[in-house]
Structure formats: C-alpha cells, structure tokens
N, CA, C, O and CB atoms as a CASP TS submission, in Angstrom:
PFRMAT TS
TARGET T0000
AUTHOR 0000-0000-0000
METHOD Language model
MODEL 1
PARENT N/A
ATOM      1  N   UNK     1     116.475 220.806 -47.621  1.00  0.00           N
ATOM      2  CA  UNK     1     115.509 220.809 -48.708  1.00  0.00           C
ATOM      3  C   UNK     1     114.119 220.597 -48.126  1.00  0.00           C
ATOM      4  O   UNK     1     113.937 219.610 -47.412  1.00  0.00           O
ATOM      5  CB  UNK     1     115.846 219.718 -49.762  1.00  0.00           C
ATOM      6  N   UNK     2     112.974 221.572 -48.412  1.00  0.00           N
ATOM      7  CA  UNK     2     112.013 221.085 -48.519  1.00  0.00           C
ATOM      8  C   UNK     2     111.231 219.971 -48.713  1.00  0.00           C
ATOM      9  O   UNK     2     111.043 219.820 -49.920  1.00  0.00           O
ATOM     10  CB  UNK     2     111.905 221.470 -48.878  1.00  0.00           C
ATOM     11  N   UNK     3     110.448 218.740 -47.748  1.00  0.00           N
ATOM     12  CA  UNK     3     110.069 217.681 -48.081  1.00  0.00           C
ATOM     13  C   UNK     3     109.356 217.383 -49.092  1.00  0.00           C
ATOM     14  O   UNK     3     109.251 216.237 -49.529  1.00  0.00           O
ATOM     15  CB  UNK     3     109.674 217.325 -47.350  1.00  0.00           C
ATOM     16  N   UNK     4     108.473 218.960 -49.834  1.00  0.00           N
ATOM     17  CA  UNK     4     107.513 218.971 -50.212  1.00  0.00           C
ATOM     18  C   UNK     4     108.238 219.463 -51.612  1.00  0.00           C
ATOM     19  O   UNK     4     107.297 219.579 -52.396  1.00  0.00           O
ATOM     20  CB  UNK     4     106.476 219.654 -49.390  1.00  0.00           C
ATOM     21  N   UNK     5     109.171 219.727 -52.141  1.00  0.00           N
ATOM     22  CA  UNK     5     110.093 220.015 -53.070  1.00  0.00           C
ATOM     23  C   UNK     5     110.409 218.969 -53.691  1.00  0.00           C
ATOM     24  O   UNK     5     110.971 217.964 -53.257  1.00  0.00           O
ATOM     25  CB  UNK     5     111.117 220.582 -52.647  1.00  0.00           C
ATOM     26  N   UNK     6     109.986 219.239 -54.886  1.00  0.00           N
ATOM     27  CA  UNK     6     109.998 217.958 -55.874  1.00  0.00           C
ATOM     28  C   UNK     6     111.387 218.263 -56.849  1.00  0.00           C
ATOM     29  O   UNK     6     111.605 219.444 -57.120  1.00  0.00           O
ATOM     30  CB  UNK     6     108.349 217.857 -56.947  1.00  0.00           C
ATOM     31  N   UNK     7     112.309 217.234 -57.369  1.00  0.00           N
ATOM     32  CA  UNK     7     113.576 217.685 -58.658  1.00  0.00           C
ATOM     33  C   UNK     7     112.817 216.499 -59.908  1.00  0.00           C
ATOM     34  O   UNK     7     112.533 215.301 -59.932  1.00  0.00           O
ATOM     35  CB  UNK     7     115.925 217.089 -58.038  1.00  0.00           C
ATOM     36  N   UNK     8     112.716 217.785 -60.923  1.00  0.00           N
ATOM     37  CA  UNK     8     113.061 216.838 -62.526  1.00  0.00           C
ATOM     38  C   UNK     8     114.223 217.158 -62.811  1.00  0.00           C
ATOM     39  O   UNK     8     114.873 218.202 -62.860  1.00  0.00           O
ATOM     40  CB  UNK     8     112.173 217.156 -63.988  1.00  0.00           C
ATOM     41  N   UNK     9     114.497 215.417 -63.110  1.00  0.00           N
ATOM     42  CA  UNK     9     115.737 215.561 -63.898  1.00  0.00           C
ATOM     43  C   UNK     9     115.460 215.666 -64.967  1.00  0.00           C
ATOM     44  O   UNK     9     114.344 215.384 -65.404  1.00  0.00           O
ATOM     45  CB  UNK     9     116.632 214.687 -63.867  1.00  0.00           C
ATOM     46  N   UNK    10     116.668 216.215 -65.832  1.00  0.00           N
ATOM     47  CA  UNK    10     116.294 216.452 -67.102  1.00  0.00           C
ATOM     48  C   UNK    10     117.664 215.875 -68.353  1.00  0.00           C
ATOM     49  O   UNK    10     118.368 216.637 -69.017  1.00  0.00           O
ATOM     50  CB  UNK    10     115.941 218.186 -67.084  1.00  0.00           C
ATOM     51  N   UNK    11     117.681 215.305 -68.359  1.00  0.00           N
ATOM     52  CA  UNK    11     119.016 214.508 -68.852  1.00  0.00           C
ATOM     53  C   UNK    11     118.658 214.422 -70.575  1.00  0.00           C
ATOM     54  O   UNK    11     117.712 213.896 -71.161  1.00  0.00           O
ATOM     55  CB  UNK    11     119.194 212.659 -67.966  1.00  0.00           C
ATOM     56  N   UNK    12     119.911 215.215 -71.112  1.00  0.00           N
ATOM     57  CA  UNK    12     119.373 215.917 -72.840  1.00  0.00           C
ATOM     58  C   UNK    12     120.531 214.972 -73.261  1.00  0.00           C
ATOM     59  O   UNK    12     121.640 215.182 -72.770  1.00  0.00           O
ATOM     60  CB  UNK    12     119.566 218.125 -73.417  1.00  0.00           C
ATOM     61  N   UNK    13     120.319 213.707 -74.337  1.00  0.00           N
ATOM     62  CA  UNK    13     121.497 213.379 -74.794  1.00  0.00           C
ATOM     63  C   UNK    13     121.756 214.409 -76.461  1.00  0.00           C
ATOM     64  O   UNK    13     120.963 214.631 -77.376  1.00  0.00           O
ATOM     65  CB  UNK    13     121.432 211.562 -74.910  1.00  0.00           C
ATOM     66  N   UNK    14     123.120 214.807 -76.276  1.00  0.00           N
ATOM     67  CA  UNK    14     123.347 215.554 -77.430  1.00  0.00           C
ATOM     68  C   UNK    14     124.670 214.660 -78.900  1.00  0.00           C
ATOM     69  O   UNK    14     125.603 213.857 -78.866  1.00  0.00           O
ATOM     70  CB  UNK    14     124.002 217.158 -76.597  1.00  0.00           C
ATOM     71  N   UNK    15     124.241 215.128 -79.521  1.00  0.00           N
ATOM     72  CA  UNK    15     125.398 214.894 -80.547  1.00  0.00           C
ATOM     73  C   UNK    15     125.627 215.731 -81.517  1.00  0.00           C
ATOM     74  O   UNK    15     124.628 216.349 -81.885  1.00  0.00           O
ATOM     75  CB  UNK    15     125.298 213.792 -81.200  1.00  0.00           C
ATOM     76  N   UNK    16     126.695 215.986 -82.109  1.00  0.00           N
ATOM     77  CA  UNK    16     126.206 217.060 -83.199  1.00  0.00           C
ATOM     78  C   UNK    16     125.495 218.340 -82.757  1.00  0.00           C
ATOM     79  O   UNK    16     124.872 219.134 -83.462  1.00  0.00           O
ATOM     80  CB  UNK    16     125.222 216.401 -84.137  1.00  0.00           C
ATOM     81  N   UNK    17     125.657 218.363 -81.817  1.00  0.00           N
ATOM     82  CA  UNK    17     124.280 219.902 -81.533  1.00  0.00           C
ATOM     83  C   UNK    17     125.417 220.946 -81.079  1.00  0.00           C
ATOM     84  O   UNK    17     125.259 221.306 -79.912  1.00  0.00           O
ATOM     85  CB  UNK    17     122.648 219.659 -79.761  1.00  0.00           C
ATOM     86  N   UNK    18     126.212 221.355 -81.546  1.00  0.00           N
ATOM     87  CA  UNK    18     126.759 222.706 -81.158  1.00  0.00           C
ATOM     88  C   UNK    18     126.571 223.578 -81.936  1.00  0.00           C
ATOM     89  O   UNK    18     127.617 224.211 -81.792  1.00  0.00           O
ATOM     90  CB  UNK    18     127.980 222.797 -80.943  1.00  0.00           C
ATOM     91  N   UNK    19     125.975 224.135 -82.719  1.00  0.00           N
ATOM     92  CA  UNK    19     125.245 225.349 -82.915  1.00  0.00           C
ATOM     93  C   UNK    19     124.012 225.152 -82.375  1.00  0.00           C
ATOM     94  O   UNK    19     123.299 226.102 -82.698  1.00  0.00           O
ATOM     95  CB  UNK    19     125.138 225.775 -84.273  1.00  0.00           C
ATOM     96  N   UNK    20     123.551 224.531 -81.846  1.00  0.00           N
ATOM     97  CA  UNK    20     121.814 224.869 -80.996  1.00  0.00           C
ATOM     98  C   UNK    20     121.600 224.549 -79.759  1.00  0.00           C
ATOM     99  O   UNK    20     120.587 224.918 -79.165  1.00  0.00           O
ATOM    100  CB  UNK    20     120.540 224.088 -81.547  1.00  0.00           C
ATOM    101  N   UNK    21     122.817 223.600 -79.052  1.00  0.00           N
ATOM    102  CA  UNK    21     122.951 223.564 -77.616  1.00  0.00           C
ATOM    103  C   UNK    21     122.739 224.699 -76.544  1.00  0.00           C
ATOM    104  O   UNK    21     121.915 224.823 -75.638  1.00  0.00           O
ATOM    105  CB  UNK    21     124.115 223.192 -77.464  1.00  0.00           C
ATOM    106  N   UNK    22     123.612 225.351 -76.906  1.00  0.00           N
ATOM    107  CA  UNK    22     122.856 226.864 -75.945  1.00  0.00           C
ATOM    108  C   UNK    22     121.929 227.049 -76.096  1.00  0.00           C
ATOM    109  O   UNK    22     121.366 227.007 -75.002  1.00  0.00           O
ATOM    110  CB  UNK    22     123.164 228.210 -76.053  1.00  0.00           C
ATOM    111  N   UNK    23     120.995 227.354 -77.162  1.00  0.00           N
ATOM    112  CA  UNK    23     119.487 227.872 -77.546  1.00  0.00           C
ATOM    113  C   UNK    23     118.965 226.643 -76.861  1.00  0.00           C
ATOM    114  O   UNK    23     118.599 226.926 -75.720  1.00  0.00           O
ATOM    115  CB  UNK    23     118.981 228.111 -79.373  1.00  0.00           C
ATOM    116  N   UNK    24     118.822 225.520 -77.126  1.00  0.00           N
ATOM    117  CA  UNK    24     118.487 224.624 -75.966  1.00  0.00           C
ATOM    118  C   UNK    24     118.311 224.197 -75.031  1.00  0.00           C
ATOM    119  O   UNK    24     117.333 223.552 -74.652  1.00  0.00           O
ATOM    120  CB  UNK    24     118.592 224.283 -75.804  1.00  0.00           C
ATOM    121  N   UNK    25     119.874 224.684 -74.119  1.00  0.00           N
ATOM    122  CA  UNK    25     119.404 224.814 -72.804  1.00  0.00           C
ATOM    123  C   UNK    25     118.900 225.823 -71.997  1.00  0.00           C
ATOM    124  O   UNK    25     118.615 225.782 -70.800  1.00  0.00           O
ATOM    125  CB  UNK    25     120.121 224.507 -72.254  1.00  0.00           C
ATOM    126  N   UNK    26     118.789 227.145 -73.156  1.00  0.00           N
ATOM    127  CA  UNK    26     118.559 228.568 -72.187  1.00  0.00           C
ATOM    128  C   UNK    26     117.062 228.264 -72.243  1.00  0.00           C
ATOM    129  O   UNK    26     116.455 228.636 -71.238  1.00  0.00           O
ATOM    130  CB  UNK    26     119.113 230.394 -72.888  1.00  0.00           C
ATOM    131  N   UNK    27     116.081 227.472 -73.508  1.00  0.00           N
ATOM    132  CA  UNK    27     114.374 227.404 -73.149  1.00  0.00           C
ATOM    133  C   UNK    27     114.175 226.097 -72.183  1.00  0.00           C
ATOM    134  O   UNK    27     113.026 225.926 -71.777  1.00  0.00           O
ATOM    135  CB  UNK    27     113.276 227.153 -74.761  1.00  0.00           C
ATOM    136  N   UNK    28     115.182 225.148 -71.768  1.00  0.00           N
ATOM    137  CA  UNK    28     114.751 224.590 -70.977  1.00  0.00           C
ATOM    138  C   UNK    28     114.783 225.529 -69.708  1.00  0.00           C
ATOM    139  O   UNK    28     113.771 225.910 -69.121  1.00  0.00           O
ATOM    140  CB  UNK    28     115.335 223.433 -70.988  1.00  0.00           C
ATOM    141  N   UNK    29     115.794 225.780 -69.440  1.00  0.00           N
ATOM    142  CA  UNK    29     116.489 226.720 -68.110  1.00  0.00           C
ATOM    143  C   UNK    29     114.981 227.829 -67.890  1.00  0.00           C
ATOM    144  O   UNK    29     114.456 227.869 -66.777  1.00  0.00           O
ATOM    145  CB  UNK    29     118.439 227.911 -68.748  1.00  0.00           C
ATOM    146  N   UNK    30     114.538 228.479 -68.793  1.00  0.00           N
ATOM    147  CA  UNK    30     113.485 229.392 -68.921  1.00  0.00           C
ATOM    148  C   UNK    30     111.842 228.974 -68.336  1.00  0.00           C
ATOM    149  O   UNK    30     111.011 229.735 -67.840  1.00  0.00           O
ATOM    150  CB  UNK    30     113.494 229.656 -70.442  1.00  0.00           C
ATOM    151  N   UNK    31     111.763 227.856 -68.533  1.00  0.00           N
ATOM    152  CA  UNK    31     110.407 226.768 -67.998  1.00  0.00           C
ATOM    153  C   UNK    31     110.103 226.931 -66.912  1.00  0.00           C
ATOM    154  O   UNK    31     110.915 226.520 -66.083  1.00  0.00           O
ATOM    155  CB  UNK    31     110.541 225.299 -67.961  1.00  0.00           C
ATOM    156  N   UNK    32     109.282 227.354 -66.576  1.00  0.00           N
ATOM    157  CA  UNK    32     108.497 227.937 -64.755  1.00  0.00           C
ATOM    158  C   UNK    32     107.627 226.732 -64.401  1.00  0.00           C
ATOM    159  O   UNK    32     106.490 226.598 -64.855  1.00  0.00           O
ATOM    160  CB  UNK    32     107.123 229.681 -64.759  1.00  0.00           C
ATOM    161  N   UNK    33     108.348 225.649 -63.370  1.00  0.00           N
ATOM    162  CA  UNK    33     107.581 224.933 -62.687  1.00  0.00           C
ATOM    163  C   UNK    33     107.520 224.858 -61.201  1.00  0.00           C
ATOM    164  O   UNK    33     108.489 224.739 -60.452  1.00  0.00           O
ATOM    165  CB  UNK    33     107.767 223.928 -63.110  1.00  0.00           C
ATOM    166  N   UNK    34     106.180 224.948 -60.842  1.00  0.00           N
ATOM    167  CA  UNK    34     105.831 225.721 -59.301  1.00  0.00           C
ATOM    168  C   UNK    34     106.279 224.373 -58.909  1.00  0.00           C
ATOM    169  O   UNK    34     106.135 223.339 -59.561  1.00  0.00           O
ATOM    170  CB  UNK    34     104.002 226.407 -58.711  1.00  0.00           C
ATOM    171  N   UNK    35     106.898 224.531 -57.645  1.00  0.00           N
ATOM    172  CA  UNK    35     107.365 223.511 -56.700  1.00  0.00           C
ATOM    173  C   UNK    35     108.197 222.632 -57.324  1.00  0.00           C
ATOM    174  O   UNK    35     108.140 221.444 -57.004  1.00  0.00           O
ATOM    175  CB  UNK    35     106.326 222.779 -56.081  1.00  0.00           C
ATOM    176  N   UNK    36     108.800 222.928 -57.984  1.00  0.00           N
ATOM    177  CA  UNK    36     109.804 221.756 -58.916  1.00  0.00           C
ATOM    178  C   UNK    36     110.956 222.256 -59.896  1.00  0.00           C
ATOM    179  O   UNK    36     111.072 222.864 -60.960  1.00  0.00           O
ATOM    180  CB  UNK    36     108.809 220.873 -59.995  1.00  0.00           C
ATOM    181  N   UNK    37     112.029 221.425 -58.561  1.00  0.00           N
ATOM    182  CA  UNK    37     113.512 222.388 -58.829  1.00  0.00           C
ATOM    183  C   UNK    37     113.550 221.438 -60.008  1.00  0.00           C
ATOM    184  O   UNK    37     112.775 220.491 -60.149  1.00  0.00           O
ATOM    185  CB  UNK    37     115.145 222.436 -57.500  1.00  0.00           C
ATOM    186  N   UNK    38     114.555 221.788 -60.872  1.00  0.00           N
ATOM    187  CA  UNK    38     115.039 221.362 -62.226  1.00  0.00           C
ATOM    188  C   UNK    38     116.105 220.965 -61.909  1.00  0.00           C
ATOM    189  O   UNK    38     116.602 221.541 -60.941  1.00  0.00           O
ATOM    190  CB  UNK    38     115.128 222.264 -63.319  1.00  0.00           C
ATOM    191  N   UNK    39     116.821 219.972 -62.482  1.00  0.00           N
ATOM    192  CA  UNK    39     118.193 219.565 -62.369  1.00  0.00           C
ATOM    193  C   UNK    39     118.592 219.134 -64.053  1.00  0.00           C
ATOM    194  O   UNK    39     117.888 218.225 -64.493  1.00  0.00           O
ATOM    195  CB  UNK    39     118.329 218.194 -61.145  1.00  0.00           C
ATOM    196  N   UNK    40     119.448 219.593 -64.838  1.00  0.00           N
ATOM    197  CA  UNK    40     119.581 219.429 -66.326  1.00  0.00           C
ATOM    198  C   UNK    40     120.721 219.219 -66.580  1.00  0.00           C
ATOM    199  O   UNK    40     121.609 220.071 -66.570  1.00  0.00           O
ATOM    200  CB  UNK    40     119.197 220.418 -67.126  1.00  0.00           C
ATOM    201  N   UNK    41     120.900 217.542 -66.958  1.00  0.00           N
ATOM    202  CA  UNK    41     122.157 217.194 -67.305  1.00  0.00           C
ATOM    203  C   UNK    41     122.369 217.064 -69.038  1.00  0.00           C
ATOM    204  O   UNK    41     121.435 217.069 -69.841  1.00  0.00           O
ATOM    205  CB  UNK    41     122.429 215.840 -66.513  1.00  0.00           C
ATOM    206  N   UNK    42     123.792 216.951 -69.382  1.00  0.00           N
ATOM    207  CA  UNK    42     123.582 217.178 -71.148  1.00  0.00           C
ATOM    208  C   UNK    42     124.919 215.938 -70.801  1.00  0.00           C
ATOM    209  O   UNK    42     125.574 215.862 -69.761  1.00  0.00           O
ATOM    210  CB  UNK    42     123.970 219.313 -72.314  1.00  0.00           C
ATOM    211  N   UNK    43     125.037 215.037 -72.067  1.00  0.00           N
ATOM    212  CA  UNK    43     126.474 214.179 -72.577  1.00  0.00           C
ATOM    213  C   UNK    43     126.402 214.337 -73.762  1.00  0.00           C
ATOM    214  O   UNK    43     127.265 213.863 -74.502  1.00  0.00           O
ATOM    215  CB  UNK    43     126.690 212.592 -72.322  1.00  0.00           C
TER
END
C-alpha cells in the first residue's frame, strides 16, 4: 500500500432497510475520492 494512501471507513448501521440498501450502497460505492480508498461496512 501506498504510504500516502489514505482508507475511510465507512460503517452504515442498517435496520429495516431492505428495500433501499442496495440504492444505498451503490451512491456510496459511486463517490470519487482522490487518494482515498473506501472501505464500507453495513450490520
């Protein structure tokens, strides 16, 4: 890994959300941040 490579985590607590969970995680997943890997956890 790059030293200079930054990770957000992204930790979504869900309940009830299965009709909008996908739509949820596909505009997080979609988010363009220069130098900054994403890591996206859901419970």
């Amino acid at each position: 890994m790059n030293s200079k490579e930054k990770t957000l985590s992204i930790i979504i607590p869900v309940y009830n959300e299965e009709k909008t969970i996908t739509e949820l995680l596909d505009l997080v997943e979609k988010v363009e941040l220069q130098g900054i890997k994403k890591e996206i956890n859901y419970y």
